[in-house]
DRENLUMMI-605743 format. One record per residue (C-alpha): residue number from 1; x, y, z. Coordinates in pm, whole numbers, plus 32768, in hexadecimal, padded with zeros to 4 digits. Example, Ala and Ser with C-alpha at 12.3 -4.5 7.8 and 13.67 -1.06 7.14 Angstrom:
BEGIN
<site><nr>1</nr><xx>84CE</xx><yy>7E3E</yy><zz>830C</zz></site>
<site><nr>2</nr><xx>8557</xx><yy>7F96</yy><zz>82CA</zz></site>
//
This chain:
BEGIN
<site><nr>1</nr><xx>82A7</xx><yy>803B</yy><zz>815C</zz></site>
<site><nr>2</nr><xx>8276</xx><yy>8144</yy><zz>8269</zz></site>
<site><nr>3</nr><xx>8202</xx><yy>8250</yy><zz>8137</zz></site>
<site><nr>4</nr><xx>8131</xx><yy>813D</yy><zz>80B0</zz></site>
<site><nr>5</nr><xx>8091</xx><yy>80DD</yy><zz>8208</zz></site>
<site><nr>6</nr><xx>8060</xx><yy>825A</yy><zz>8227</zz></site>
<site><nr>7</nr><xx>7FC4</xx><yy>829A</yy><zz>80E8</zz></site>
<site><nr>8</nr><xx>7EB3</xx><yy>817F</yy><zz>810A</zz></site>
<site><nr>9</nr><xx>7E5D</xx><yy>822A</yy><zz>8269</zz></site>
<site><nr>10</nr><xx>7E22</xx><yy>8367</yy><zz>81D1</zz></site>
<site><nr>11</nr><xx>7DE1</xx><yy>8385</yy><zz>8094</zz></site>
<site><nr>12</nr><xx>7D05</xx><yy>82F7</yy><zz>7F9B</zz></site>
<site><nr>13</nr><xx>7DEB</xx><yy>8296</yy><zz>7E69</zz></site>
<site><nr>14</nr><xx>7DE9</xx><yy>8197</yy><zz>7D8C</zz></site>
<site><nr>15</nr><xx>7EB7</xx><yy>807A</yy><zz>7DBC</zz></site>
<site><nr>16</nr><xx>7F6F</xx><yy>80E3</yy><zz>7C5D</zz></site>
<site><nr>17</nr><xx>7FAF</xx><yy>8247</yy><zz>7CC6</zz></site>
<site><nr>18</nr><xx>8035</xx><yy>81B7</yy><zz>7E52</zz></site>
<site><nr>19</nr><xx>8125</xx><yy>80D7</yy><zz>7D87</zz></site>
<site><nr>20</nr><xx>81B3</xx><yy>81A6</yy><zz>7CCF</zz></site>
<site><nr>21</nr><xx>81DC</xx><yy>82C1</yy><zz>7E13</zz></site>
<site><nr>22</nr><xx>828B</xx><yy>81D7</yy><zz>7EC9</zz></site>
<site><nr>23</nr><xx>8371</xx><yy>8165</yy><zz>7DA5</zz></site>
<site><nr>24</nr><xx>82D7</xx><yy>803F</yy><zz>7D1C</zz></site>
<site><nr>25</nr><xx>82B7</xx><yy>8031</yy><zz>7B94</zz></site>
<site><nr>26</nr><xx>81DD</xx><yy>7EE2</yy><zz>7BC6</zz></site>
<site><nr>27</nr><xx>807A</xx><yy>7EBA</yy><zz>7C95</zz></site>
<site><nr>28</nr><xx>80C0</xx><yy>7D7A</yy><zz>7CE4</zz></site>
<site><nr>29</nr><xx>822E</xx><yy>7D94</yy><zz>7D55</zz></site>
<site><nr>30</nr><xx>81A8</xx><yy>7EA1</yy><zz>7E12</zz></site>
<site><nr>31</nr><xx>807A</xx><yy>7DE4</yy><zz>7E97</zz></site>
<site><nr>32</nr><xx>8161</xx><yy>7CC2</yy><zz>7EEA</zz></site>
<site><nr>33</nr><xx>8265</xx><yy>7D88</yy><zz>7F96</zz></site>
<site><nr>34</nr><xx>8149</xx><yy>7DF3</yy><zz>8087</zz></site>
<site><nr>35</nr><xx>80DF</xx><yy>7CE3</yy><zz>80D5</zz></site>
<site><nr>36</nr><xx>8231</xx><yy>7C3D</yy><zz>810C</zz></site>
<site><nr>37</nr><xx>828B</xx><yy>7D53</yy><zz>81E9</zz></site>
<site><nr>38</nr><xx>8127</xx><yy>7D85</yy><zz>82B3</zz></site>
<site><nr>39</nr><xx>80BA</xx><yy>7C44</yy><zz>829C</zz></site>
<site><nr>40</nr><xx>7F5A</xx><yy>7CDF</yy><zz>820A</zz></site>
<site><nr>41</nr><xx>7EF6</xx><yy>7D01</yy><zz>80B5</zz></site>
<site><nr>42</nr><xx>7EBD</xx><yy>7E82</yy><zz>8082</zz></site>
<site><nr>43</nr><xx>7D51</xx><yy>7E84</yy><zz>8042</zz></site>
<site><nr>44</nr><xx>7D2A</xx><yy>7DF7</yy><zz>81CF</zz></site>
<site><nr>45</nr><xx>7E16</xx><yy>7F01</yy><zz>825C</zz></site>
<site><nr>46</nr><xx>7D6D</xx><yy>8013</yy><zz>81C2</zz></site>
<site><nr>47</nr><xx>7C1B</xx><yy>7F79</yy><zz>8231</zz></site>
<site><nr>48</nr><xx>7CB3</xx><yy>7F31</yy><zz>83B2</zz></site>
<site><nr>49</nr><xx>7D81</xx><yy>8092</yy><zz>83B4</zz></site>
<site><nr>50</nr><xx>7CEE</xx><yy>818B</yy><zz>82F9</zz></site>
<site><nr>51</nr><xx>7C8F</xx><yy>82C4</yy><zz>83BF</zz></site>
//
């Protein structure tokens, strides 16, 4: 999750195209994942973090 917690810092990619970066084949596995792990869904990191 570090690449993923990375990529919603600085970039602007889909949540599709960040899946399937960091190895995910499935948006919600992937969105599920993150939040397990962060304890955030993504769209509220990447509104919190973002640079």
């Amino acid at each position: 999750m570090v690449k993923a917690t990375e990529l919603l810092r600085e970039s602007q990619l889909g949540l599709k195209e960040m899946a399937t970066r960091v190895g995910y084949e499935s948006e919600v596995s992937f969105s599920k994942a993150f939040k397990r792990c962060a304890g955030v869904v993504l769209s509220f990191y990447r509104q919190q973090y973002a640079s």
